[in-house]
N, C-alpha and C positions, 0 to 999 in steps of 0.2 A: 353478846348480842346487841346491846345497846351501843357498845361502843363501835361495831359495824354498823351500824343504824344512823348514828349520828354522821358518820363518815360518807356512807352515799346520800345523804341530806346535803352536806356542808362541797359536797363537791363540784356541783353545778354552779351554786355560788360562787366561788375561789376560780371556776372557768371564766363566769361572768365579768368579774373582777380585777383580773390580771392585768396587769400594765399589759399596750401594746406594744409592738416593736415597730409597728408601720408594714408595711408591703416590700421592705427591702428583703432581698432574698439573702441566702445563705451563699458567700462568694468566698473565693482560695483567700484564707490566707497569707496576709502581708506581713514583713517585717514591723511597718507601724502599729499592726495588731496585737504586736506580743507586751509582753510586762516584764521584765527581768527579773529576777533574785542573784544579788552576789554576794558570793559566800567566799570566804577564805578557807581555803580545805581546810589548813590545819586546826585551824579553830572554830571549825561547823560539829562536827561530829564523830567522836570514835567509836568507829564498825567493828574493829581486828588489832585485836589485842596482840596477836602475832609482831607485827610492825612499827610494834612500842619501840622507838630505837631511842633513847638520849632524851629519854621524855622528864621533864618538869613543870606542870602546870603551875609551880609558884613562880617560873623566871618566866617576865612578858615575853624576853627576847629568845626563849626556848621552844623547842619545837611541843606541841599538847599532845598532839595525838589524833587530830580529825584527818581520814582518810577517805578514798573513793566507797568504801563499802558503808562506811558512816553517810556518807552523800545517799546512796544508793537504799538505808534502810529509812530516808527522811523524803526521798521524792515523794509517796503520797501527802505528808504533811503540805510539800510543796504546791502540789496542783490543787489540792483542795482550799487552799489559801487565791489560787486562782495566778498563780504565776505559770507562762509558757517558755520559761525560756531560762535557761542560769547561766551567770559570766562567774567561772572562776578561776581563780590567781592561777599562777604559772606553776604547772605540774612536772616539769623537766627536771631532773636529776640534779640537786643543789649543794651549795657549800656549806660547811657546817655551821649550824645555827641558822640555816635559807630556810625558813620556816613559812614565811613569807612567797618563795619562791622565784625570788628578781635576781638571784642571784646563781644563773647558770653554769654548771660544772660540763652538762652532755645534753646536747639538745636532742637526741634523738630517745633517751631512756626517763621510764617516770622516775621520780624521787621514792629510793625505795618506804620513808616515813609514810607514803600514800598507799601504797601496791602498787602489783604490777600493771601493765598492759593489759593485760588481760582482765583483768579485774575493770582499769579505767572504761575497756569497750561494752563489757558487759552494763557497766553505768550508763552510756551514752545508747543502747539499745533498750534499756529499762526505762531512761528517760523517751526516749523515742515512744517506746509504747503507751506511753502517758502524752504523749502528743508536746512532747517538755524539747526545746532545743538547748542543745550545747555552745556555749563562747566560753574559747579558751584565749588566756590572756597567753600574746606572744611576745617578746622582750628583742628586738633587732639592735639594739645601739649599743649594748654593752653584755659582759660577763662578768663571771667570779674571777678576784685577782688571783684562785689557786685552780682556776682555767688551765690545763695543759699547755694549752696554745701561749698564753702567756709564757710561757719558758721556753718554749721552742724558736730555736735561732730562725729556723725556716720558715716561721710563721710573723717576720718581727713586722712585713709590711700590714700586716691582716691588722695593724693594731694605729692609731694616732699616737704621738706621742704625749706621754705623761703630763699633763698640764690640766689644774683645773680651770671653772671657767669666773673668769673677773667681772668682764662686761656683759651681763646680762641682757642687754641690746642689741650687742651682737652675733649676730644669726652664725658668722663664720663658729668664732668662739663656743656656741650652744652645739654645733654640729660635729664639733672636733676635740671640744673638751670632757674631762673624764669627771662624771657627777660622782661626787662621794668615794672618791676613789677607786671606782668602776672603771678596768681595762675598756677605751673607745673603740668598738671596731671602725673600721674604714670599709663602708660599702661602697666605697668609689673602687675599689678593690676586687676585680670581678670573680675570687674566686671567692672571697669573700659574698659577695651578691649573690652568688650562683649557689653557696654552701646552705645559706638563708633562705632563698625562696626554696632550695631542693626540699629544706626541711620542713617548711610552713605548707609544701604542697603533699609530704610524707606523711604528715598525719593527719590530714585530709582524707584521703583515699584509705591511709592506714583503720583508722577509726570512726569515720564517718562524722565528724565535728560539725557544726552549721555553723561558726564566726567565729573570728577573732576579734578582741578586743588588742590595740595595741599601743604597746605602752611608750612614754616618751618619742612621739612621733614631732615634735619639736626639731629632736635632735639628729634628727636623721633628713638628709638631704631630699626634696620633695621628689628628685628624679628616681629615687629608688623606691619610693613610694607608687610611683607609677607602673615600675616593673613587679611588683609584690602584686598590687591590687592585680593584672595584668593576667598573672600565673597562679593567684588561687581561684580568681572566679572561673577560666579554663579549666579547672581543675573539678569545682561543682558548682550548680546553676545556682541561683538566690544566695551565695554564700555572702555573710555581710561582714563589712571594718567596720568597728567602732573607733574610731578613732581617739587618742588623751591627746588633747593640745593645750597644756595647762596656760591660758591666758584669758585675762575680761575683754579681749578686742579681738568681737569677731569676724572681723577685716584680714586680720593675721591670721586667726583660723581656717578662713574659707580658702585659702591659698593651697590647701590639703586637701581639701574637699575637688580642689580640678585632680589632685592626683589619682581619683578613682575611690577616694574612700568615702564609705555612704554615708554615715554619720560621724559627730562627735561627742562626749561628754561635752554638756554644755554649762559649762564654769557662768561664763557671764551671768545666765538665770540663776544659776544656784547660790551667788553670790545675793542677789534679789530675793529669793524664795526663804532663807536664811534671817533676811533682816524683815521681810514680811509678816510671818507666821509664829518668829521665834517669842513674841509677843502680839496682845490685841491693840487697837488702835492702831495697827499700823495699813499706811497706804497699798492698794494692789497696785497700781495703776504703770511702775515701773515693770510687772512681768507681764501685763497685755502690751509694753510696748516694746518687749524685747522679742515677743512673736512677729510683733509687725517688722520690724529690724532682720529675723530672722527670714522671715516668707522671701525680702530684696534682697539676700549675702547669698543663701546657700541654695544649692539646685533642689536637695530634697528634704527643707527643712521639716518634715515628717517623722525621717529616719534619726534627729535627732536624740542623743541619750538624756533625759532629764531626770536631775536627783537632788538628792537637800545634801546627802554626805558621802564620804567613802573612807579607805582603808590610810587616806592620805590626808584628811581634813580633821576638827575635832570633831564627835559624834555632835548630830544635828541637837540629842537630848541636853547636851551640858547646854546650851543656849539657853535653852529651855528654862530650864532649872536654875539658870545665875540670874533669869529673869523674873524669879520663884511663882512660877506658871506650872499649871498643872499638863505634866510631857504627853498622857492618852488625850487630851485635849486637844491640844497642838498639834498631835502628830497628825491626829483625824483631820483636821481642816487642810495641813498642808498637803497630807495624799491625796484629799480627795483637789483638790488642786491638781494637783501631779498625774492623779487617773482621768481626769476630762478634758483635759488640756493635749495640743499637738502636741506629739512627742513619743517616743518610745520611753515609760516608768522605772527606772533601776532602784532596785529598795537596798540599801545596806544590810547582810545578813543583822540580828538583834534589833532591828527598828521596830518589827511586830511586836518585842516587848518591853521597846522602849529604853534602849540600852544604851546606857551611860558611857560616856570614856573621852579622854581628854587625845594629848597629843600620840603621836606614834612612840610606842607603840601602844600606849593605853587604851587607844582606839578599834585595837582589836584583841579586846577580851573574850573568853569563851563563852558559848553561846547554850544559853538555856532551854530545856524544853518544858521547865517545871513553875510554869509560871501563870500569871492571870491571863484569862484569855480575849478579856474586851476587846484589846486594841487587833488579835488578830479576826475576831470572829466581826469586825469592823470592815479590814482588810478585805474577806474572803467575801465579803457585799460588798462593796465597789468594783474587788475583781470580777466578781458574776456580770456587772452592770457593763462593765468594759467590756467583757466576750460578748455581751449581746445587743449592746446598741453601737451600732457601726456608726453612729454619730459622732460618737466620744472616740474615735481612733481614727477615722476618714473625714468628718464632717469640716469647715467652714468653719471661721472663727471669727464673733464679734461680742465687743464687749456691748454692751447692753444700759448699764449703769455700773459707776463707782465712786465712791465717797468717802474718803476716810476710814477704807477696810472694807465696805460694804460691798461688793462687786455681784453685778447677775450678766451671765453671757451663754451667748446661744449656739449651739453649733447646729448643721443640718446636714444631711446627706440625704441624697436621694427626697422621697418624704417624708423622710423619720428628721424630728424637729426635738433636741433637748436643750434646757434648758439650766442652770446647774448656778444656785445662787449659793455666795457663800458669805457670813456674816463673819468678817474677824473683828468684828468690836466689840466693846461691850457691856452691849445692850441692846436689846432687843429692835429691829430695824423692819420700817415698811417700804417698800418700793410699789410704787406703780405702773405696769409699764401698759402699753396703749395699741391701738392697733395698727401704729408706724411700726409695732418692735415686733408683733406677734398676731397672727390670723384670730380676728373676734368669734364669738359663738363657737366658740370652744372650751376646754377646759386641760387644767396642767395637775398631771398626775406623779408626784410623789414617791419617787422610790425607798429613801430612806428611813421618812419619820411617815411613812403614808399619808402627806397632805396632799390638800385638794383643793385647786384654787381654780372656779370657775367666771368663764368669761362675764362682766355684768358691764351692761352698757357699753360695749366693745373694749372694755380694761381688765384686766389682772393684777389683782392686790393681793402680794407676797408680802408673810408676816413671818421673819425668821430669829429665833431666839438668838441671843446672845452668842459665839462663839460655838453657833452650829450653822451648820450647808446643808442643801436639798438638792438632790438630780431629779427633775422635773423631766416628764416626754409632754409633749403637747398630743391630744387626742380629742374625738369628736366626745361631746358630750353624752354621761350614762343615760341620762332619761331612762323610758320602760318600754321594753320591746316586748312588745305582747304576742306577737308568733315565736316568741321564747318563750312565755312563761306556760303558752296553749301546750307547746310540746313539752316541760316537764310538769307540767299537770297529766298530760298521757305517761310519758313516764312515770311519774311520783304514781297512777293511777293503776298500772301493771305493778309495779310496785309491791303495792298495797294488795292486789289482787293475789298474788304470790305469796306474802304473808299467812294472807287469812285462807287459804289454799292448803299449805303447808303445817299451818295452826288445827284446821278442819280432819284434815290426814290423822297428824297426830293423836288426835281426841278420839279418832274412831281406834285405834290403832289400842289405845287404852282400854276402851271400853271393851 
């Protein structure tokens, strides 16, 4: 009884109180809206012991055992974490020890190590009904050297010839040479082209996917780029490219970007966010000006992909840790970075616990679910903050102040106004800012650590501890609305009436 009691007492309050969102409505939607999670099938999770094939979890280069049914018993993990969307590795039928996935045996069948088809659709309809999109990584520039097609006389044009690549600068070389000893196709090769988009548009319609992610898009000729992007978006409306264009010049990047593809992994930031975060004292000031950079290059720099590491880099944690930095520390400053800033968020599967690992394949070790949950019950607040303030995914972007790690910047949409300070020094930092930076007679509310910085003399004086961040909305000040408090005084007053009603009952009832 009390603890009902307490509960319709405490709730008018917690209404009172609420962060506002502004008068922006609820609109479709967007690619910039979602947050990624990518996961490496094999080493996310084993669902189906069934499809144990050649399993070793001591060998890094051995296949583990994470499949689509492991995926499929971890989506609520996933959405409750507040991710809309998963990029995983390439599911097509692989060579032995493709664990990984890059390395294609049949592009039209899964890898039996994952399940079947049938199994994979059921994932992407389970993910759907969590409102979760699908990106599957698609692989155009090469196969496994025990590829069929590789031995067949009739197929010798489908292939460039054996050579790897020397000059790194050159584009011809990057587009015709065979990385790693990977068979090059030749998509100048139209049956080759036509083999590629039939298939990238096959399971599309086959299974209903929402993006590709694709890979080594360097090495592939930008006019066939044009034709891919071309016949999958004919294929289903909003479907998105992620584009890999592994380089820090994004001059060179943008060149893919005319080809039709929406976004890319953005290497240049990540290279900056890296040397930012991976310790304190260190300057922002080079990733606000790779946004400005980025707003002049790219048509939609919105849809870019932004992230600290992947399956290709060392994990962002060893940084961390050879700077003997505390990694839940770090990581919280640099997501919340990554979640308020333009861009669409990709998290490395194991970032939520902060997971270690050096080069490939150390960097894709298997992934826990038995661990402390700080850093994701951290994650799964900023993700909320992200679904619900359309500032932090659509807004406007200005830096505000920055000083030696210190950074406060403001985004806006519509009239939703946030504001999202983030202290990587350390030591405790005050900023002022004035009413050039932000409307006075107001007050800035506190999502994180529930502070409250109210307008005084048309300024706002942010006090932010040491190697912690604040998402700030700006709002009219609380004062005391007295035709609220008249009406839960009537309320609180029936209330009570009910009580002693029901109290009165019962006594007679007794007697």
């Amino acid at each position: 009884m009390k603890k009902g009691l307490f509960a319709l007492i405490l709730i008018p309050f917690l209404l009172f109180y609420a962060f506002p969102v502004g008068a922006v409505e609820k609109e479709e939607r967007k690619w910039q809206d979602e947050t990624i999670y990518f996961l490496m099938v094999d080493r996310f999770n084993n669902g189906d012991s069934s499809n144990d094939l050649d399993i070793n979890v001591q060998d890094p280069l051995s296949y583990h055992g994470g499949d689509f049914q492991g995926i499929i018993d971890q989506l609520d993990y996933l959405k409750d974490m507040g991710f809309t969307a998963i990029w995983m590795t390439p599911i097509f039928d692989n060579a032995e020890k493709g664990y990984h996935g890059y390395w294609i045996e049949d592009f039209y069948q899964t890898d039996e190590h994952f399940g079947s088809i049938e199994t994979f659709k059921k994932l992407v309809k389970e993910a759907h009904k969590r409102d979760i999109k699908i990106i599957l990584d698609f692989v155009a520039n090469h196969v496994a050297p025990s590829h069929p097609w590789v031995t067949e006389q009739s197929r010798e044009a489908w292939f460039h010839e054996n050579k790897g690549i020397v000059n790194w600068e050159n584009q011809q070389e990057l587009e015709n040479g065979w990385i790693y000893g990977l068979p090059d196709l030749a998509q100048e090769n139209q049956e080759v082209e036509k083999y590629l988009l039939d298939a990238a548009a096959w399971w599309i319609t086959e299974t209903d996917i929402d993006g590709y992610r694709l890979d080594t898009v360097k090495h592939v000729p930008v006019s066939f780029w044009e034709k891919f992007s071309e016949k999958v978006k004919e294929t289903k409306d909003d479907f998105y490219l992620l584009g890999e264009v592994w380089s820090n010049d994004p001059n060179y990047i943008a060149q893919y970007d005319q080809a039709g593809l929406d976004g890319f992994v953005d290497y240049p930031l990540q290279e900056h966010l890296r040397t930012a975060f991976a310790k304190p004292d260190q300057t922002l000031n080079w990733l606000f000006s790779n946004w400005e950079r980025n707003k002049k290059i790219y048509e939609e720099p919105y849809l870019m992909g932004t992230f600290l590491d992947n399956h290709d880099t060392v994990r962002f944690t060893q940084d961390i840790v050879q700077n003997r930095q505390n990694p839940g520390t770090r990581w919280k400053l640099a997501l919340t970075y990554l979640y308020t800033t333009p861009g669409i968020p990709i998290v490395y599967y194991g970032s939520e616990i902060a997971l270690n690992g050096g080069k490939d394949p150390d960097n894709r070790r298997q992934m826990s679910f038995q661990t402390d949950k700080e850093l994701i019950d951290y994650i799964t607040k900023i993700g909320e903050l992200r679904r619900t303030l359309p500032s932090l995914t659509r807004g406007t972007m200005e830096l505000l102040y920055e000083e030696k790690g210190m950074a406060v910047y403001k985004r806006v949409y519509e009239d939703e106004v946030a504001v999202i300070a983030v202290n990587n020094t350390s030591g405790t930092q005050h900023v002022t800012l004035t009413s050039k930076e932000l409307e006075a007679g107001k007050e800035l509310r506190g999502l994180l650590a529930n502070d409250l910085v109210p307008s005084k003399d048309g300024k706002y004086k942010i006090v932010i501890d040491r190697e912690e961040a604040e998402i700030y909305v700006l709002a009219e000040k609380s004062g005391i609305n007295v035709s609220y408090f008249i009406m839960m005084g009537i309320v609180y007053g029936l209330f009570f009436l009910f009580i002693f009603l029901v109290w009165k009952k019962s006594r007679k009832k007794r007697t």
